[in-house]
PASEBA-1860 file (N, C-alpha, C; in nm, 3 decimals):
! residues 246
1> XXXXXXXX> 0.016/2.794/-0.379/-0.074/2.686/-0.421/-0.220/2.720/-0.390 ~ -0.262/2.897/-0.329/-0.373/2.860/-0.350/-0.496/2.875/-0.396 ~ -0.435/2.909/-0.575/-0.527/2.891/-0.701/-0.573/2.739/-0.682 ~ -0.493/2.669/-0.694/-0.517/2.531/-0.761/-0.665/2.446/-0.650 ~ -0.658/2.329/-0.731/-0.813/2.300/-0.669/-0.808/2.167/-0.620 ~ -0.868/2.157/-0.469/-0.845/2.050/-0.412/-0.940/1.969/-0.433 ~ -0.903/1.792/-0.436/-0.988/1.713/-0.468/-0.999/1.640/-0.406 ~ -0.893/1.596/-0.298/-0.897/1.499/-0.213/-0.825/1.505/-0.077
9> XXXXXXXX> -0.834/1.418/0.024/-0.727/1.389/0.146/-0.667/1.251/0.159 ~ -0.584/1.212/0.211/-0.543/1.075/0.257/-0.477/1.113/0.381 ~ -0.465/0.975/0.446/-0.379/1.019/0.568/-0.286/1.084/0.586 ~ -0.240/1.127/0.477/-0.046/1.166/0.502/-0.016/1.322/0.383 ~ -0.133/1.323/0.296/-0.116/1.411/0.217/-0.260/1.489/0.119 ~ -0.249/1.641/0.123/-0.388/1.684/0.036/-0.326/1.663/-0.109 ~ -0.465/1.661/-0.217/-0.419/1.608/-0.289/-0.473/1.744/-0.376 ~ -0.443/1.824/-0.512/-0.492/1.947/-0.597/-0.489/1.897/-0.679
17> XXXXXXXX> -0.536/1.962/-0.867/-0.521/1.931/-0.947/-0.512/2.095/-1.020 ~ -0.435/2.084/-1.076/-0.415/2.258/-1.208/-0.331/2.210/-1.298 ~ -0.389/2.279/-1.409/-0.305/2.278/-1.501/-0.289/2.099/-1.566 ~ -0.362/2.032/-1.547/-0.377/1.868/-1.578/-0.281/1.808/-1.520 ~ -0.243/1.855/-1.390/-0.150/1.788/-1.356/-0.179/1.788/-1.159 ~ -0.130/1.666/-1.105/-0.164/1.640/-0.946/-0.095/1.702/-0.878 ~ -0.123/1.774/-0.804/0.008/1.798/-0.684/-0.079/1.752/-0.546 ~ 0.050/1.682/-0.478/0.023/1.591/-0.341/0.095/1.688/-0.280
25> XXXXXXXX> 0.047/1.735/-0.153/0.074/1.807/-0.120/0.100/1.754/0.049 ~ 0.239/1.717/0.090/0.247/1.600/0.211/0.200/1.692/0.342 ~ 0.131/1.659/0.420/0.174/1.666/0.595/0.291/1.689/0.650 ~ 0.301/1.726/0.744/0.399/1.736/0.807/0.402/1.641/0.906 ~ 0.496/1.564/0.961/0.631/1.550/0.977/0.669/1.508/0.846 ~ 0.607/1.483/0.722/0.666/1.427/0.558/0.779/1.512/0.541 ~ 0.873/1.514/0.526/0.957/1.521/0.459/1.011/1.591/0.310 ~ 1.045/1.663/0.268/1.120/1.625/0.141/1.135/1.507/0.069
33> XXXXXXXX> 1.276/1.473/0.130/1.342/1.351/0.141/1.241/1.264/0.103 ~ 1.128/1.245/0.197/1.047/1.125/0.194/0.979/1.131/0.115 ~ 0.939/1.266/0.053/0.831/1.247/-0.095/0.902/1.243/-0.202 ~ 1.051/1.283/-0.250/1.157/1.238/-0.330/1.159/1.094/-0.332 ~ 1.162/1.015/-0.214/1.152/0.843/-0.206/1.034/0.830/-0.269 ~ 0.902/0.795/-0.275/0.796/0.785/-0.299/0.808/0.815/-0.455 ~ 0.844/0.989/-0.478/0.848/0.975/-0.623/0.957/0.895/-0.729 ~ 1.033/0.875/-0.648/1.142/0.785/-0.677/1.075/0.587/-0.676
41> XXXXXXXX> 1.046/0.539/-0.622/0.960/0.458/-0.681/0.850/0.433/-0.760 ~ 0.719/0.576/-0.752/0.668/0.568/-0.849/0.717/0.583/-0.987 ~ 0.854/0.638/-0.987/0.911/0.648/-1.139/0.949/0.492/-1.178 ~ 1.040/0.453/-1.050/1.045/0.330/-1.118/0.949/0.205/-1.168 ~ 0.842/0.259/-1.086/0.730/0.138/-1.134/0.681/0.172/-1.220 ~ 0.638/0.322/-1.294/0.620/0.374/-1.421/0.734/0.299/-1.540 ~ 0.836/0.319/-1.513/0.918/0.270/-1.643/0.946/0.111/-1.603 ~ 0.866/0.044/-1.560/0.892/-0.095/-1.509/0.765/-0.126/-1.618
49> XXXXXXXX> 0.681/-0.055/-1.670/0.553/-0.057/-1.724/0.457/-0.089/-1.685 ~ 0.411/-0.098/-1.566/0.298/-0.069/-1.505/0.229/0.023/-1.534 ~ 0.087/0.017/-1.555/0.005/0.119/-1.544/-0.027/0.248/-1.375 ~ 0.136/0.370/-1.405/0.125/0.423/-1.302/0.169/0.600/-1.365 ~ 0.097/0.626/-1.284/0.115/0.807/-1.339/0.263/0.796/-1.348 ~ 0.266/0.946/-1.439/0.420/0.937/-1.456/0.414/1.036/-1.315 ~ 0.580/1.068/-1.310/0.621/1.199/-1.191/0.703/1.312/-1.299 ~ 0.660/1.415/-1.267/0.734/1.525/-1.282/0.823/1.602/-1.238
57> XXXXXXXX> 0.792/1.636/-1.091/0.893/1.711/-1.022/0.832/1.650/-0.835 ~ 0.952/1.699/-0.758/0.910/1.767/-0.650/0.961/1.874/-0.556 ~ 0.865/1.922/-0.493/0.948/2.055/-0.470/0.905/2.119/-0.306 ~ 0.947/2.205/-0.274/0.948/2.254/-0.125/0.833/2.365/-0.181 ~ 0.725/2.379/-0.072/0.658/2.517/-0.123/0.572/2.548/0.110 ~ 0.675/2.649/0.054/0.663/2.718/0.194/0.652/2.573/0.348 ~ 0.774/2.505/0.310/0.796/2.420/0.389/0.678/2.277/0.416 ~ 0.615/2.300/0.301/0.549/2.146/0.267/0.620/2.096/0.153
65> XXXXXXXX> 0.607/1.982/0.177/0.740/1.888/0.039/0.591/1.868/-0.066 ~ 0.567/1.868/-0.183/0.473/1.851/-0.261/0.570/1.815/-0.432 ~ 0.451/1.689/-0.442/0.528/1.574/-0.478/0.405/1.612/-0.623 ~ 0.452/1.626/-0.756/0.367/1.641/-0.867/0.382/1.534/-1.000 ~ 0.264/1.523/-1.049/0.255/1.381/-1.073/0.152/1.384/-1.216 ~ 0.146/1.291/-1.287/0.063/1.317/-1.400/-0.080/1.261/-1.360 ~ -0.203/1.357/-1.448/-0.323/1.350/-1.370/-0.423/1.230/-1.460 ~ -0.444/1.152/-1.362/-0.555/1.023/-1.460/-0.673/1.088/-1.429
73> XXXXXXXX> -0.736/1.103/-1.499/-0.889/1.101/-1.435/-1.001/0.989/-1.429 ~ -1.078/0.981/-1.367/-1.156/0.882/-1.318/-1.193/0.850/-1.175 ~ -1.299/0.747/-1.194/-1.299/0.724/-0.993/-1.248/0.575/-0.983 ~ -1.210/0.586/-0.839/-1.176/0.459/-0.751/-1.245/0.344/-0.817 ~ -1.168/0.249/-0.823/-1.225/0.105/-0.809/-1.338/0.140/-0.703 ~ -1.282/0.168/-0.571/-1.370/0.139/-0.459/-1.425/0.212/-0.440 ~ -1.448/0.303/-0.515/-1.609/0.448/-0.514/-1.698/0.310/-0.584 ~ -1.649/0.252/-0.734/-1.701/0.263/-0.844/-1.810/0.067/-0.726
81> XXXXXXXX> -1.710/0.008/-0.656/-1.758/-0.104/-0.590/-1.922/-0.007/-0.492 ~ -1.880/0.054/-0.472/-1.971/0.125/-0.337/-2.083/0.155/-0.438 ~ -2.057/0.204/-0.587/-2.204/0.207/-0.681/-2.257/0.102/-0.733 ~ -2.173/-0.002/-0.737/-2.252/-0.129/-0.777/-2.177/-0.214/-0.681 ~ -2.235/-0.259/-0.609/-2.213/-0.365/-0.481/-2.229/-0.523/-0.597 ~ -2.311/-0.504/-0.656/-2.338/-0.661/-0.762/-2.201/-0.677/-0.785 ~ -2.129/-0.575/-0.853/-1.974/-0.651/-0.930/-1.877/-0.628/-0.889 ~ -1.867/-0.665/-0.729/-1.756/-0.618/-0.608/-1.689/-0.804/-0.663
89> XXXXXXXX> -1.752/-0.890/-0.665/-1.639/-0.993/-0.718/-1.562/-0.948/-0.853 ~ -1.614/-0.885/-0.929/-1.538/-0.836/-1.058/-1.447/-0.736/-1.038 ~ -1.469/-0.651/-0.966/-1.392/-0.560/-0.904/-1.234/-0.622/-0.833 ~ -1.306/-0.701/-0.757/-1.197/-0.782/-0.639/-1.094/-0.861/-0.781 ~ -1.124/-0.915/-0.869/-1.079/-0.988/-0.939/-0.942/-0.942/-1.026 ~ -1.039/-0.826/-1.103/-0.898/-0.726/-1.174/-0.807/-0.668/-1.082 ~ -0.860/-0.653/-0.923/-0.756/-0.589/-0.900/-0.642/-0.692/-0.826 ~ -0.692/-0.821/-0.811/-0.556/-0.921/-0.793/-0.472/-0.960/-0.959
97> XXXXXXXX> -0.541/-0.920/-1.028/-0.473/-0.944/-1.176/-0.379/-0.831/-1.179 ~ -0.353/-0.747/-1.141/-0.312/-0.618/-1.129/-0.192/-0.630/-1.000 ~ -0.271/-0.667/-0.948/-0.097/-0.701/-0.817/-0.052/-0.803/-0.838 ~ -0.089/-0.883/-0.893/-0.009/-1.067/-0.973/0.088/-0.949/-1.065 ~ 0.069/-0.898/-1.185/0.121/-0.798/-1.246/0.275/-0.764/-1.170 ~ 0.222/-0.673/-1.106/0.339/-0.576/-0.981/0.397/-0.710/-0.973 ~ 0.377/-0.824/-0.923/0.473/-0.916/-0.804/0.578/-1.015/-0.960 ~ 0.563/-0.957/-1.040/0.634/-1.024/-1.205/0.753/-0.924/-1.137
105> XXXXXXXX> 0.796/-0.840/-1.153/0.851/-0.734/-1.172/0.978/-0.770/-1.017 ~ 1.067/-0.862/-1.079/1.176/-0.862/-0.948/1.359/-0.807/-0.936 ~ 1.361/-0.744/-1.079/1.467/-0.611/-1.106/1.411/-0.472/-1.067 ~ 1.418/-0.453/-0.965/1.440/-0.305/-0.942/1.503/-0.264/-0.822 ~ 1.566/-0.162/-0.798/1.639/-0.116/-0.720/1.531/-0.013/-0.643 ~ 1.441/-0.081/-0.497/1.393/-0.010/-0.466/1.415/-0.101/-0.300 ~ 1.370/-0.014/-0.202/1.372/-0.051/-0.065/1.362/-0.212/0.007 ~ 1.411/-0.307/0.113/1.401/-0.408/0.125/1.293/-0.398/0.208
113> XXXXXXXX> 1.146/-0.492/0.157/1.040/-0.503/0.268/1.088/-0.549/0.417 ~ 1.219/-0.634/0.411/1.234/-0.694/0.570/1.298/-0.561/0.634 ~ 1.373/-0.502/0.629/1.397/-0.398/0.675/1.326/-0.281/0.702 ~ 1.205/-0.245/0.608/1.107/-0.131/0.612/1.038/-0.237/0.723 ~ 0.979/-0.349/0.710/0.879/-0.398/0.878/0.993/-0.411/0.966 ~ 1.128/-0.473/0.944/1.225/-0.429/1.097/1.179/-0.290/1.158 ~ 1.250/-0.205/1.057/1.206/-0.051/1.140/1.099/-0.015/1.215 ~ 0.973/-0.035/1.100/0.835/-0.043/1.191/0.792/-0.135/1.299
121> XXXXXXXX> 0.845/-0.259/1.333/0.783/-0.327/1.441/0.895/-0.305/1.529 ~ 1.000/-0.218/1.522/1.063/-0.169/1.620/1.038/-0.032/1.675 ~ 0.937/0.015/1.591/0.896/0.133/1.657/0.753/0.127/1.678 ~ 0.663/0.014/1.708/0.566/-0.022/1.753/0.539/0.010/1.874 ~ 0.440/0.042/1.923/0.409/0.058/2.053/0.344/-0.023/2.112 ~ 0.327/-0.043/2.227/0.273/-0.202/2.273/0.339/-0.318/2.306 ~ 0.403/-0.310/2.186/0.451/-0.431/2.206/0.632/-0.460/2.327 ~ 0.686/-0.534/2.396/0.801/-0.515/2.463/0.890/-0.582/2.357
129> XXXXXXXX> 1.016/-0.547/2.437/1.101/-0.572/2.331/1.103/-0.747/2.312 ~ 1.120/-0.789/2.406/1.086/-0.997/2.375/1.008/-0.988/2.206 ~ 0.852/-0.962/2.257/0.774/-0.956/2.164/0.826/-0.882/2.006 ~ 0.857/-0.827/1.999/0.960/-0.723/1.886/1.019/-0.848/1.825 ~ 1.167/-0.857/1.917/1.226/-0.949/1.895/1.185/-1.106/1.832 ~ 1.063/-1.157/1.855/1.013/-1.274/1.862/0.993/-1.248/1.677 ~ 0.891/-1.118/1.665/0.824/-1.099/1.536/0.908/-1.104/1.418 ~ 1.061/-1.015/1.482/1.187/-1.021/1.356/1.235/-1.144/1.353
137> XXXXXXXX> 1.250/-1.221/1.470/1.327/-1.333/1.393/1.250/-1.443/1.312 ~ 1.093/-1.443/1.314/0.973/-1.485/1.269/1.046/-1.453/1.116 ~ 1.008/-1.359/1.094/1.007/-1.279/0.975/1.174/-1.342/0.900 ~ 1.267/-1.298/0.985/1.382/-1.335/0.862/1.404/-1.512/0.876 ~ 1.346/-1.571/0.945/1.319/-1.669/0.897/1.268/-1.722/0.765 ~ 1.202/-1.673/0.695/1.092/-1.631/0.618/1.229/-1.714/0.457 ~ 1.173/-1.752/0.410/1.254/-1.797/0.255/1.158/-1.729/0.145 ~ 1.219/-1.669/0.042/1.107/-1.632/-0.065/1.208/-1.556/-0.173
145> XXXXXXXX> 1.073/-1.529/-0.270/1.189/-1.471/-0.399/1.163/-1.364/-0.390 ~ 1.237/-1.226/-0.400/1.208/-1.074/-0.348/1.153/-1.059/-0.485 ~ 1.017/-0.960/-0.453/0.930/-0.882/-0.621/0.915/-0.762/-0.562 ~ 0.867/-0.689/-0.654/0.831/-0.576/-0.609/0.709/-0.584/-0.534 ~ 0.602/-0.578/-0.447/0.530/-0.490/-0.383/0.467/-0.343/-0.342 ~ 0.354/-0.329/-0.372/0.291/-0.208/-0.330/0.317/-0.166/-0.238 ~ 0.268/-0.273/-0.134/0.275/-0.213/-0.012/0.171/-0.123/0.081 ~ 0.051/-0.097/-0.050/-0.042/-0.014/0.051/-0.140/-0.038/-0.057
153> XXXXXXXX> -0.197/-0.170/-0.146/-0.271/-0.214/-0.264/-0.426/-0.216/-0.194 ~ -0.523/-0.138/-0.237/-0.671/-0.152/-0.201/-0.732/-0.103/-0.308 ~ -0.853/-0.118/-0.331/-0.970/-0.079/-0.396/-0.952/0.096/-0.425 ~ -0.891/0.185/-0.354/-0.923/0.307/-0.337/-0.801/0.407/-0.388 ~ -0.697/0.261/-0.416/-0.562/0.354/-0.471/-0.555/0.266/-0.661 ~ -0.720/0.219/-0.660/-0.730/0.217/-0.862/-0.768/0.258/-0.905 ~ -0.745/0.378/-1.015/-0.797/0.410/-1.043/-0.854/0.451/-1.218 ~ -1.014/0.402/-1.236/-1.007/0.329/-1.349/-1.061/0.487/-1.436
161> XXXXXXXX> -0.930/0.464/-1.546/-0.961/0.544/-1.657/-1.044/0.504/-1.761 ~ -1.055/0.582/-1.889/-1.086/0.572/-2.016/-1.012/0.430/-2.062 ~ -0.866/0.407/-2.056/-0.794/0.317/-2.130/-0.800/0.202/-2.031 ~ -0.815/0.209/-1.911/-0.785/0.093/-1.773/-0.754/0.126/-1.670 ~ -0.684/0.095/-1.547/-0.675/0.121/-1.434/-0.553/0.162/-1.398 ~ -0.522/0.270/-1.320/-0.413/0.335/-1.288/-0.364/0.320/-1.175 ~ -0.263/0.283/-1.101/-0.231/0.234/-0.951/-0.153/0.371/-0.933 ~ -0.243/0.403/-0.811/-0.132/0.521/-0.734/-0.081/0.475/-0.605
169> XXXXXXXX> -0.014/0.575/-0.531/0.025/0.607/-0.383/0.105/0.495/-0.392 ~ 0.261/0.499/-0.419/0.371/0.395/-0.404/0.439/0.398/-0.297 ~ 0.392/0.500/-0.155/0.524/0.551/-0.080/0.518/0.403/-0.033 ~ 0.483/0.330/0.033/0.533/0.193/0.107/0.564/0.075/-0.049 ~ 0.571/0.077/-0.133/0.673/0.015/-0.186/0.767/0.006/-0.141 ~ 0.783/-0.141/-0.182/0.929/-0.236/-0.150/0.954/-0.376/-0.200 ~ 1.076/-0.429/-0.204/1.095/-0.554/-0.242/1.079/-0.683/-0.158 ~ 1.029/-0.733/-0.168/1.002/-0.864/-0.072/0.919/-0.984/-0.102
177> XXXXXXXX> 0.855/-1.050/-0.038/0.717/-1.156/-0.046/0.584/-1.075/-0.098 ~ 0.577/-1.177/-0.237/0.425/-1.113/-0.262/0.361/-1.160/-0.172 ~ 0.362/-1.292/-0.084/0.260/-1.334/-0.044/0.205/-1.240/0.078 ~ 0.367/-1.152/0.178/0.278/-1.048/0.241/0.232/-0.925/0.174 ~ 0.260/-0.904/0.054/0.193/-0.772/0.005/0.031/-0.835/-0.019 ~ 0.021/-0.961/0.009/-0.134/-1.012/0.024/-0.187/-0.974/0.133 ~ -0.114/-1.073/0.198/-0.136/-1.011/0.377/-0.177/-0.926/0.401 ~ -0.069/-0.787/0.372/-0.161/-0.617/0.390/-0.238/-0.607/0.333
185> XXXXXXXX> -0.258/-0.622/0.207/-0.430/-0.587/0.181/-0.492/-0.640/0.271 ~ -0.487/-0.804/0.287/-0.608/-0.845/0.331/-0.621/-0.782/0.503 ~ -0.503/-0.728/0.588/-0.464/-0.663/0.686/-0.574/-0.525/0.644 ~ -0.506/-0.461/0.551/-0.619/-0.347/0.537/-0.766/-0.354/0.551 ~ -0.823/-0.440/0.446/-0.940/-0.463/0.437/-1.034/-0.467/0.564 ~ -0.929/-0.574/0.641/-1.005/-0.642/0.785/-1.047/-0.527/0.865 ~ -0.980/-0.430/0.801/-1.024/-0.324/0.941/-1.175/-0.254/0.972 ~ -1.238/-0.262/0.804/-1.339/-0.190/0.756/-1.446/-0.288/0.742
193> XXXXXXXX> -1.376/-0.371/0.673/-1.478/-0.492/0.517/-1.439/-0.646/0.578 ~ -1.452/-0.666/0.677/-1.422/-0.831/0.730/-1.444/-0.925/0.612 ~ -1.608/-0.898/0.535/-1.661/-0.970/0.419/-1.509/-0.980/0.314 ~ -1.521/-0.876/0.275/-1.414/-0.810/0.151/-1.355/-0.858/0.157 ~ -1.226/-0.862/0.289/-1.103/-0.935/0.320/-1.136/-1.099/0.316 ~ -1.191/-1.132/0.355/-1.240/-1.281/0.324/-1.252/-1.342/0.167 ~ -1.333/-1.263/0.082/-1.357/-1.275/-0.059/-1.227/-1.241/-0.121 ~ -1.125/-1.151/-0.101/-1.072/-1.102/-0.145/-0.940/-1.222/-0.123
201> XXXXXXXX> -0.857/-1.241/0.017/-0.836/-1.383/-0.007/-0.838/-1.478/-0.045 ~ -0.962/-1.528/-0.045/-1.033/-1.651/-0.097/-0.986/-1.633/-0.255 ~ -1.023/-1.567/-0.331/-1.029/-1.551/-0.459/-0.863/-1.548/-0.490 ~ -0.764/-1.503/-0.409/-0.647/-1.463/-0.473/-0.572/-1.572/-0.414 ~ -0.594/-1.659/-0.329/-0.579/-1.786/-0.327/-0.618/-1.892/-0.414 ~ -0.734/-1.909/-0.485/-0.783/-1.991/-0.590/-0.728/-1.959/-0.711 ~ -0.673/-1.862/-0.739/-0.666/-1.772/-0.836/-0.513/-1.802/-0.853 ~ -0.432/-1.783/-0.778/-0.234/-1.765/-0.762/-0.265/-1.943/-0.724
209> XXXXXXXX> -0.325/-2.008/-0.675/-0.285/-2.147/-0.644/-0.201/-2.136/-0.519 ~ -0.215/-2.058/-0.449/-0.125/-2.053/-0.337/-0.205/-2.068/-0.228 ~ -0.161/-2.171/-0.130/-0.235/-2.174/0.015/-0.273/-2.025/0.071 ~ -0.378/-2.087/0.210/-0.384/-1.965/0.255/-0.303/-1.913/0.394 ~ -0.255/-2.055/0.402/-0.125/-2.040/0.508/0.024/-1.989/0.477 ~ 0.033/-1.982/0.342/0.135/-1.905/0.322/0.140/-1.739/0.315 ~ 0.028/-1.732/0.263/-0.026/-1.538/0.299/-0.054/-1.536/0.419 ~ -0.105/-1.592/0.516/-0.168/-1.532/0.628/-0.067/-1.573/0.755
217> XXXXXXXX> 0.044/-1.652/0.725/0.207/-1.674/0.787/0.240/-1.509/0.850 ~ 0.214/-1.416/0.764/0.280/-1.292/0.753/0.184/-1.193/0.826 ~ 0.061/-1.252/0.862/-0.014/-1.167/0.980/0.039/-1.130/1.109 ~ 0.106/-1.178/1.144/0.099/-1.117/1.357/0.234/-1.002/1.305 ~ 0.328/-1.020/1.183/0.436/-0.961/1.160/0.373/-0.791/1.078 ~ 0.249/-0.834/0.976/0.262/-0.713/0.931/0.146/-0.647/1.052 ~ 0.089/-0.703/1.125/0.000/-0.619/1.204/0.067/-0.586/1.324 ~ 0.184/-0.652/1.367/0.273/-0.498/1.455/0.363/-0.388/1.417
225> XXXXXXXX> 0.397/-0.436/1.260/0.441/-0.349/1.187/0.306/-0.168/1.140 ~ 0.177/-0.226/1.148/0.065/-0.146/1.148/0.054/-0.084/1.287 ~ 0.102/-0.155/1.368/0.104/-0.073/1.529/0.151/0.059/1.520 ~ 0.288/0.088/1.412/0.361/0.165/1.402/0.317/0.363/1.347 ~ 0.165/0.242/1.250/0.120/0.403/1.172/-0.028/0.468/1.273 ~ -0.101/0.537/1.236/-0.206/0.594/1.308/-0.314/0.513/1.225 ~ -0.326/0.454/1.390/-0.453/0.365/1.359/-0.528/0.406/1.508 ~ -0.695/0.379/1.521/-0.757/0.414/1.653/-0.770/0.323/1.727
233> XXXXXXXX> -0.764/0.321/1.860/-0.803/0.254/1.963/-0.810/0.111/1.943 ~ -0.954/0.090/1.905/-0.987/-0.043/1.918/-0.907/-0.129/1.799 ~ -0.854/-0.060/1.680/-0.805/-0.117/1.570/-0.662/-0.144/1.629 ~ -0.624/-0.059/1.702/-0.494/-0.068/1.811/-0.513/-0.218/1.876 ~ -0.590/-0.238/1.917/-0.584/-0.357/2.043/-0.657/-0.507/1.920 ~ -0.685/-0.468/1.811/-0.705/-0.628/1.707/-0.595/-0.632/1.710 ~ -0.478/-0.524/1.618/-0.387/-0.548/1.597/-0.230/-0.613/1.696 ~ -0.287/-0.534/1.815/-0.164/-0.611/1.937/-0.253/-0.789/1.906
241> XXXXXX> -0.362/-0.788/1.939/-0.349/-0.931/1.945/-0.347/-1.032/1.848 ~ -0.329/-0.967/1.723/-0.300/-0.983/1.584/-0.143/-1.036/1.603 ~ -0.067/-0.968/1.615/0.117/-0.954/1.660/0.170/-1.069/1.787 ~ 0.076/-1.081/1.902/0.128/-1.124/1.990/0.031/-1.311/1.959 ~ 0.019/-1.329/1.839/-0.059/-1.471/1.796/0.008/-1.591/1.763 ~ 0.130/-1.535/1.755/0.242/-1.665/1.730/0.283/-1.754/1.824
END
């Protein structure tokens, strides 16, 4: 791989482009396995008809799993927000029209969200097991109609083409509550954009007609479930007291 030409990083994987086509190229401890999952839901949300790259293959190359994918071109929603700050409400807008979209979509055979945050807020750090315990039975308490979910939906995984906007990076897809695939965004956001996450709520609350106590129910659960991934220090200690708020 190393003709091909790199364009990007994310936490978990470099990203190339040759030949008009992406190759993600995972980190290690990633898996195989785990970028087969990933491309295995982005297929299904591709033929679910969403606007999502197709997948092609994936494959082992000298013991990195690299996951290849069809290439959109264009920039980020959230480059394109950072060049015009004026039409960050227009921005914010299409892209809850776009996860309203995703949360239609409640046939598919893909992972259960209560089980993907079981796992993770059981492998949280910080927290004791009481606390653990407290968050799961919180959670399957929980009544709702399972949709699909992103699972990792921000400004920075749209990306707007010639024809419209392309949603990448499906690995945390799953089936569950749209209202927490709200939650994590607005969980994401908070970490960077306090403003953002605020507007960005606000609007997808006025917008879905849905309280804001029913999205934000799912805070202390998905932010010890975030305990789980690499986050720093101080984002470490919002989030314990994010989890331990119930």
């Amino acid at each position: 791989m190393q003709h091909i030409d790199w364009i990007a990083e994310g936490n978990s994987a470099h990203v190339y482009l040759d030949d008009n086509k992406i190759y993600k190229r995972f980190k290690p401890p990633i898996s195989l396995d785990t970028a087969r999952h990933e491309a295995k839901k982005q297929q299904l949300a591709h033929a679910a008809g969403l606007p999502v790259p197709d997948v092609y293959e994936v494959f082992d190359a000298e013991g990195y799993a690299v996951l290849v994918m069809e290439y959109v071109p264009g920039l980020s929603i959230g480059q394109l927000a950072l060049r015009e700050p004026g039409r960050l409400a227009e921005y914010i807008d299409r892209s809850i029209q776009l996860q309203l979209a995703i949360h239609q979509i409640v046939h598919i055979e893909i992972e259960s969200m209560v089980e993907r945050l079981h796992s993770q807020i059981k492998r949280a750090p910080r927290l004791n097991e009481y606390e653990k315990n407290r968050l799961v039975t919180r959670m399957e308490s929980f009544q709702f109609v399972s949709r699909l979910c992103h699972g990792d939906f921000h400004l920075h995984n749209l990306i707007q083409t010639e024809t419209g906007i392309s949603i990448i990076d499906w690995m945390d897809a799953s089936l569950g509550d749209a209202q927490a695939d709200i939650c994590r965004t607005y969980l994401l956001y908070l970490e960077k954009y306090p403003e953002l996450a605020e507007s960005y709520i606000s609007r997808y609350c006025e917008k879905s007609e849905t309280s804001r106590d029913e999205v934000l129910k799912w805070l202390p659960i998905l932010a010890a479930a975030r305990l789980s991934e690499s986050v720093g220090p101080n984002y470490s200690d919002c989030l314990y007291a994010l989890s331990t708020s119930i």
